[in-house]
Kinemage of the C-alpha trace (Angstrom):
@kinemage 1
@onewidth
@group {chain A} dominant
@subgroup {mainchain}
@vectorlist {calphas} color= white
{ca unk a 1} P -30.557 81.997 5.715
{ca unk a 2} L -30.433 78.397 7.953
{ca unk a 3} L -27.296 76.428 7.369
{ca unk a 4} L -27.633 73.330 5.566
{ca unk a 5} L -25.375 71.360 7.559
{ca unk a 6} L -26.300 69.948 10.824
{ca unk a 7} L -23.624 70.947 13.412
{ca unk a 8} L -22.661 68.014 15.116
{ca unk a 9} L -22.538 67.767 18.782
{ca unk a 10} L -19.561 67.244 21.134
{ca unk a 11} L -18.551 63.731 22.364
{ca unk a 12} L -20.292 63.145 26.100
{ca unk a 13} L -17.519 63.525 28.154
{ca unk a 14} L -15.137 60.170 29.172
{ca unk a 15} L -16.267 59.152 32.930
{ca unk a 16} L -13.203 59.375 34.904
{ca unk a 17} L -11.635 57.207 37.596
{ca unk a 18} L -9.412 54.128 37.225
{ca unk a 19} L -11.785 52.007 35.213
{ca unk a 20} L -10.215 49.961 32.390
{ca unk a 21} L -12.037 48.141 29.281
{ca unk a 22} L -11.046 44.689 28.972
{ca unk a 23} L -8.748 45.355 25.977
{ca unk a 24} L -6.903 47.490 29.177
{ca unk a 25} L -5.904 45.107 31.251
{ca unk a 26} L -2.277 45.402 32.724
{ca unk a 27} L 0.160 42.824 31.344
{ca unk a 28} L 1.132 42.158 34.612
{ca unk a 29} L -2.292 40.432 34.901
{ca unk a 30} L -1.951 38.513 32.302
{ca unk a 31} L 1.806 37.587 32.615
{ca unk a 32} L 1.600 36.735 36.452
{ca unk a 33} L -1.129 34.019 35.755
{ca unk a 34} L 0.887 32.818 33.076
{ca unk a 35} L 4.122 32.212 34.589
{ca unk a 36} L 2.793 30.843 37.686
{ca unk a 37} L 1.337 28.167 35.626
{ca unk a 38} L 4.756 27.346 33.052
{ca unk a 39} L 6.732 27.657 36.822
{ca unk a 40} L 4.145 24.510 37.656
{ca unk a 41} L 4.573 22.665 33.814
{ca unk a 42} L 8.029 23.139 33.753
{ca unk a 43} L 9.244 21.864 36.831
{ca unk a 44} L 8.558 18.317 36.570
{ca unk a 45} L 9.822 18.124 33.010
{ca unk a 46} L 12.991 19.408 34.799
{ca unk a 47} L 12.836 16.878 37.239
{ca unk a 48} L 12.880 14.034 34.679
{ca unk a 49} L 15.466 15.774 32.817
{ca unk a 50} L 17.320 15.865 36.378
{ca unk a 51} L 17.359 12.073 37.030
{ca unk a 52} L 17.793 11.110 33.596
{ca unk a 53} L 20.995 12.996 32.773
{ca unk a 54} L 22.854 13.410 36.423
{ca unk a 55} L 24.795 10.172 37.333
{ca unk a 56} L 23.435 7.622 39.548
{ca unk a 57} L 23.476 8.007 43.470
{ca unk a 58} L 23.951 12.061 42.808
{ca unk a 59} L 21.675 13.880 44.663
{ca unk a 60} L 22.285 17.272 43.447
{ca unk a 61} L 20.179 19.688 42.077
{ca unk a 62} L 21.907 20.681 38.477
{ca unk a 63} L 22.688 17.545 36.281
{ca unk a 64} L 26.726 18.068 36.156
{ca unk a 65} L 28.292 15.941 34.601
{ca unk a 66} L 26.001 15.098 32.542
{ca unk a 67} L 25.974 10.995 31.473
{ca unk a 68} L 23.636 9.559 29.125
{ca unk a 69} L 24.607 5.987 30.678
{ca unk a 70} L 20.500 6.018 31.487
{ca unk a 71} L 19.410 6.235 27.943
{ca unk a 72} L 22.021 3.460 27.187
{ca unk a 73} L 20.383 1.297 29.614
{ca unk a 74} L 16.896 1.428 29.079
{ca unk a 75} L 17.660 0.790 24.983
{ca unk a 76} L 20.077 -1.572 25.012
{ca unk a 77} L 19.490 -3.511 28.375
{ca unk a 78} L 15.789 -2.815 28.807
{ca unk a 79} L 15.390 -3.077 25.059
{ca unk a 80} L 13.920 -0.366 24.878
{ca unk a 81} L 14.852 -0.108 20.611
{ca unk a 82} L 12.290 -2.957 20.366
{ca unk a 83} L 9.669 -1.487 22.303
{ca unk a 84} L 10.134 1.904 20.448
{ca unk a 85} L 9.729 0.028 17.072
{ca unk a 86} L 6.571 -2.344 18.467
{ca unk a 87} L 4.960 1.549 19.595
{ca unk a 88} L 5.495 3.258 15.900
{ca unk a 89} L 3.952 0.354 14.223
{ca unk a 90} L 1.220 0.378 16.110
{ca unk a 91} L 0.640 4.470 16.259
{ca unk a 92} L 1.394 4.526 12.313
{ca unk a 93} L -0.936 1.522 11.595
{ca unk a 94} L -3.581 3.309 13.978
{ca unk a 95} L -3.607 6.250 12.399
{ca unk a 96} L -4.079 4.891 8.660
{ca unk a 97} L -6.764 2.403 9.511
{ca unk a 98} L -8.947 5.222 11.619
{ca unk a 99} L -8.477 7.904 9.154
{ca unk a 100} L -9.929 5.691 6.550
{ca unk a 101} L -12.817 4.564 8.027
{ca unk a 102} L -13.246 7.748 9.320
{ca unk a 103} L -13.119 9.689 6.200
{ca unk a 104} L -15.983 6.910 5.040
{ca unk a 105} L -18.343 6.639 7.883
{ca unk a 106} L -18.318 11.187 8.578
{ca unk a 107} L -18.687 11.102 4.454
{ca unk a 108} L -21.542 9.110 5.087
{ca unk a 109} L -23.215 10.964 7.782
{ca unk a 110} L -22.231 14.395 6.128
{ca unk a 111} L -23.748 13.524 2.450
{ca unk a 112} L -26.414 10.765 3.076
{ca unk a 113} L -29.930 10.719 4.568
{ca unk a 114} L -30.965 7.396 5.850
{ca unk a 115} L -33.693 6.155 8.601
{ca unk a 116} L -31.418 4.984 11.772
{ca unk a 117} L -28.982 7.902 11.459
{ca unk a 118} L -30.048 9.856 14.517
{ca unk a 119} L -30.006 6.624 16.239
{ca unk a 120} L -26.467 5.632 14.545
{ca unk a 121} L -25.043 9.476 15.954
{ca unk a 122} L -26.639 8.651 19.276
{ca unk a 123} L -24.699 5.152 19.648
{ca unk a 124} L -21.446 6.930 18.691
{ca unk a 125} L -21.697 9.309 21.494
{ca unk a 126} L -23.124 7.147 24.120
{ca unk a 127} L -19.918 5.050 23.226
{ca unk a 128} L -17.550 7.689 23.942
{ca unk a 129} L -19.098 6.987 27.445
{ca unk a 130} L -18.183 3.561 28.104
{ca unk a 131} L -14.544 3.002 29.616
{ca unk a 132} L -11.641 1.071 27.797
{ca unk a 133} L -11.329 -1.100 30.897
{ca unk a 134} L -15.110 -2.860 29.958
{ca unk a 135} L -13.982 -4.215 26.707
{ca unk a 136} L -11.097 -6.101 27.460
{ca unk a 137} L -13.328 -8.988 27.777
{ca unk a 138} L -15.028 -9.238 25.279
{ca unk a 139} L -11.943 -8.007 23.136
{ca unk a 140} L -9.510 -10.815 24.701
{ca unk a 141} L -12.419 -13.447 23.718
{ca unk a 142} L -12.773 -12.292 19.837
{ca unk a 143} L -9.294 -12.372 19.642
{ca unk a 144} L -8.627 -15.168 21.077
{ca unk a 145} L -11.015 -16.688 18.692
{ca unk a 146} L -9.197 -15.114 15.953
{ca unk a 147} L -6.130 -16.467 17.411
{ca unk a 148} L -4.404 -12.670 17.329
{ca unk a 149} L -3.456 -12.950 20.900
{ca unk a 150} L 0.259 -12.207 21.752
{ca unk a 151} L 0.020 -10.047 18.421
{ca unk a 152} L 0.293 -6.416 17.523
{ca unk a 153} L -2.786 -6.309 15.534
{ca unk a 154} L -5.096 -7.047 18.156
{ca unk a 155} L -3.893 -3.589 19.419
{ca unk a 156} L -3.710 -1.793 16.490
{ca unk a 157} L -7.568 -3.198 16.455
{ca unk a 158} L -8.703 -2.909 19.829
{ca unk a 159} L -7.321 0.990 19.488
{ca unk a 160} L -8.391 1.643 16.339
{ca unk a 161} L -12.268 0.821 17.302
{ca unk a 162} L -11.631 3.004 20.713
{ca unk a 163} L -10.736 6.258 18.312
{ca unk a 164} L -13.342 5.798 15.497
{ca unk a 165} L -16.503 7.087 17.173
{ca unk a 166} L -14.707 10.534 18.045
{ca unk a 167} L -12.877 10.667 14.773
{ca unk a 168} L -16.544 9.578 12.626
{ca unk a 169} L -18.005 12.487 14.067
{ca unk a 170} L -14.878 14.808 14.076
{ca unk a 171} L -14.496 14.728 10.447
{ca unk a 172} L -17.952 13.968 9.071
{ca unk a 173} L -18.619 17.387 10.624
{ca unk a 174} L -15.488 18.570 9.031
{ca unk a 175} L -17.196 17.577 5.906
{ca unk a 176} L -20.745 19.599 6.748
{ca unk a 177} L -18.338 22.632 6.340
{ca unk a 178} L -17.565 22.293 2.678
{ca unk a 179} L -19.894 23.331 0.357
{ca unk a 180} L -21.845 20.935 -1.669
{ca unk a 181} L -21.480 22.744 -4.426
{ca unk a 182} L -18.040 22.017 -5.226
{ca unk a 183} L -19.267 18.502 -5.760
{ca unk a 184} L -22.066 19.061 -7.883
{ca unk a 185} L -19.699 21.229 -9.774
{ca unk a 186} L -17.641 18.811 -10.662
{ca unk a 187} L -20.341 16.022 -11.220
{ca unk a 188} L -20.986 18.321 -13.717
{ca unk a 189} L -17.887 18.602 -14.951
{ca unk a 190} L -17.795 14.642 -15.917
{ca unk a 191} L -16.380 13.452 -12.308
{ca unk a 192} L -18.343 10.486 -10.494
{ca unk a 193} L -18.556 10.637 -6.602
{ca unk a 194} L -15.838 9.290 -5.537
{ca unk a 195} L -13.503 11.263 -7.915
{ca unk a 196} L -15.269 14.563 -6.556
{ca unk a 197} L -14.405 14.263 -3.693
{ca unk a 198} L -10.908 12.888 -4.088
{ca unk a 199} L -10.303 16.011 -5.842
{ca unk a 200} L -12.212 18.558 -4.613
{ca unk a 201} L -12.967 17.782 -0.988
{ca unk a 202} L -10.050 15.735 0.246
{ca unk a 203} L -7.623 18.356 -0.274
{ca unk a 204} L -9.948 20.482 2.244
{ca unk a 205} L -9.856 17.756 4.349
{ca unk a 206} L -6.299 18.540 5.501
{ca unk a 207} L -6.710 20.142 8.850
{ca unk a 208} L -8.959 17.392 9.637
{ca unk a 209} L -7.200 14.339 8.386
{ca unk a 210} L -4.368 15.920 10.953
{ca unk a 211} L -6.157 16.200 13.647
{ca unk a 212} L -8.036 13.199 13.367
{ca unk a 213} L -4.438 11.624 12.931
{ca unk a 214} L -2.405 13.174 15.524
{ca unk a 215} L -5.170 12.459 17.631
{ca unk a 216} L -4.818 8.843 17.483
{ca unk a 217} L -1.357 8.143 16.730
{ca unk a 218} L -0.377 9.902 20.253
{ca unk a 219} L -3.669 7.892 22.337
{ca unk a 220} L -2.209 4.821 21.075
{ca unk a 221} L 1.235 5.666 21.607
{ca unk a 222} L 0.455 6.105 25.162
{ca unk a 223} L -2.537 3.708 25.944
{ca unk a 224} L -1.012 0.748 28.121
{ca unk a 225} L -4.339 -1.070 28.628
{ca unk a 226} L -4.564 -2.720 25.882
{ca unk a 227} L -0.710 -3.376 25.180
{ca unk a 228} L -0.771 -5.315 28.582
{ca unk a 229} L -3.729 -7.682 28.166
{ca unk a 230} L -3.068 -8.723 24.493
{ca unk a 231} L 0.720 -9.062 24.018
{ca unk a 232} L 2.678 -11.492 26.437
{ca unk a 233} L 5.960 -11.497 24.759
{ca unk a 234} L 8.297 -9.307 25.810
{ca unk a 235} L 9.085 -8.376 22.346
{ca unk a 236} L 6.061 -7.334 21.013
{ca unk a 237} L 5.389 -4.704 24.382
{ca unk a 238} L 5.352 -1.255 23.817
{ca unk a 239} L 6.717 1.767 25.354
{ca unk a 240} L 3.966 2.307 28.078
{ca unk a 241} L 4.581 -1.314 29.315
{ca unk a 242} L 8.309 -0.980 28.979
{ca unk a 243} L 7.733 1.873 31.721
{ca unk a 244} L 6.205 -0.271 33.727
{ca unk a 245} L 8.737 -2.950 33.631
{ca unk a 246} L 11.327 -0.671 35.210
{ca unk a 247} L 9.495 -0.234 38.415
{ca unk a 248} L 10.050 -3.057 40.835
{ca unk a 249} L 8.398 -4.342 43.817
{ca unk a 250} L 11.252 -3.617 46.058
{ca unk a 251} L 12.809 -0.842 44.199
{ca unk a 252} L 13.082 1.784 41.535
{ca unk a 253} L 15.755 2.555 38.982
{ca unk a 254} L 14.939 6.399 39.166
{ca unk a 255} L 17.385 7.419 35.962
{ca unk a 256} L 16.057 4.535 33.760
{ca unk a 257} L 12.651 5.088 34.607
{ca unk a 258} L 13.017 9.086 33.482
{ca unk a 259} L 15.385 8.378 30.613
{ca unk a 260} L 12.478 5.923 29.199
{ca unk a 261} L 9.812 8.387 30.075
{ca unk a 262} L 11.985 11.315 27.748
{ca unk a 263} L 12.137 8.524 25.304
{ca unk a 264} L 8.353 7.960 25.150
{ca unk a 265} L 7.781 11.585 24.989
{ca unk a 266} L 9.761 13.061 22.432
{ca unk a 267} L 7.796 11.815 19.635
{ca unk a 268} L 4.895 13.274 20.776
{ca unk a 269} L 6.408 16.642 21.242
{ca unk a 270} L 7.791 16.787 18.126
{ca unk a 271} L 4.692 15.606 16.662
{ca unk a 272} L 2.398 18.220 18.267
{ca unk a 273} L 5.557 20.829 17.632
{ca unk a 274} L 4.903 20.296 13.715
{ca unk a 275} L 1.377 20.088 13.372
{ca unk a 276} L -0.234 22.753 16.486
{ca unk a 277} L -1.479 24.773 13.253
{ca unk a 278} L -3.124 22.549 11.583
{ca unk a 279} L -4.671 20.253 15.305
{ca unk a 280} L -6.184 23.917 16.149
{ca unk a 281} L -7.837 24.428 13.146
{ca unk a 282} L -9.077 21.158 12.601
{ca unk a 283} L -10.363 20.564 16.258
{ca unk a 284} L -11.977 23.784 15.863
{ca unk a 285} L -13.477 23.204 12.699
{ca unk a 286} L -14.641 19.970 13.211
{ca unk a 287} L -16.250 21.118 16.781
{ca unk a 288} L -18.802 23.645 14.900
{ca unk a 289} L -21.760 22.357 13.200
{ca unk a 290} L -22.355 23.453 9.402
């Protein structure tokens, strides 16, 4: 009588030698890499750190004692309070006015067919093309027209048209991703459009929104082009120019200069500290076509 059951044959044998799969590789290949590259972040962050916290004329290498007459300086002296205020308007004001328009225009391209919008994509990415530096001209003349000169909205402006082709297309195809659906659903349900999507869209919006956000609160936090052609009053500069400012012709206060630079870049650490879950997820989402 045959056997029913089909004997099953041994596993080939496992080709020796010292080959590894890639899920193999020795940490120490990974780690080396790694640290070589922190060693190489890390050490001019240290160096700032150095020359803003050591006392002047010290030349060594560990910041003992450690004086914070530099940040003193640069905010009281430099006034560097006023320049810190000037750059949080304009980030915060940035941010609102190109998430808006954002969230309108990628709505737009996301949910609406219409003749010139393959041409209308086209023009927002040859845009991304063209270098801030070519439209201070024509900027500096429309404002000047406007008579907005020497004021902070004609760079909250002037920024917020640099960051809306990227963000358009950013969260329009954020948008792509969520299913249509959810919308018709709720049309269904007694909603109109723009309550749909207020309700059922925006809140999936999130990772977007914060990425498109983050995204241009920090460029215009540290964008000095346009701060420097549109504002001549020393109060209305922001922190980029305020850096500037502390280099001379003839010399260079070392310790101010790094205590302003740890000054302009703590917001943006702690910014991208809080949100690096969200700006991954968003970039990534809003990178891949629905």
């Amino acid at each position: 009588m045959v056997s029913s059951e089909v004997r099953k044959s041994p596993p080939p044998p496992r080709p020796r030698g010292r080959q590894r799969a890639w899920d193999e590789v020795p940490r120490w290949h990974i780690y080396l890499p790694l640290s070589i590259y922190l060693l190489f972040t890390l050490i001019p962050f240290y160096w700032i750190l150095l020359f803003a916290l050591r006392p002047a004329g010290s030349t060594s290498l560990v910041p003992w004692p450690i004086t914070f007459d530099h940040f003193e300086k640069v905010w009281t002296e430099r006034q560097f309070g006023t320049y810190f205020q000037n750059s949080v308007l304009v980030g915060i004001a940035t941010l609102l006015m190109t998430t808006l328009v954002a969230l309108a225009g990628g709505y737009a391209l996301a949910r609406f067919d219409f003749k010139v919008k393959r041409a209308f994509m086209l023009g927002l990415l040859c845009s991304q093309f063209v270098p801030g530096a070519l439209l201070l001209v024509p900027l500096f003349e429309i404002f000047a027209e406007l008579q907005m000169i020497n004021s902070l909205g004609s760079v909250i402006l002037a920024e917020t048209v640099f960051q809306l082709p990227l963000s358009i297309i950013l969260i329009g195809n954020f948008i792509k991703n969520v299913p249509y659906s959810l919308e018709e659903a709720a049309w269904v349900d007694g909603c109109n459009r723009f309550t749909a999507f207020r309700i059922v869209v925006l809140p999936l919006l999130r990772p977007g929104l914060i990425a498109v956000g983050s995204f241009a609160f920090v460029h215009s936090w540290n964008h000095f082009l346009f701060a420097l052609m549109f504002l001549n009053n020393q109060d209305k500069q922001t922190i980029p120019v305020g850096l500037n400012t502390l280099m001379g012709a003839d010399s260079v206060d070392y310790g101010a200069l790094a205590a302003g630079g740890i000054i302009a870049a703590v917001p943006v650490v702690l910014v991208f500290a809080f949100i690096q879950k969200w700006l991954i997820t968003g970039f990534s989402a809003g990178a891949v076509k629905g």
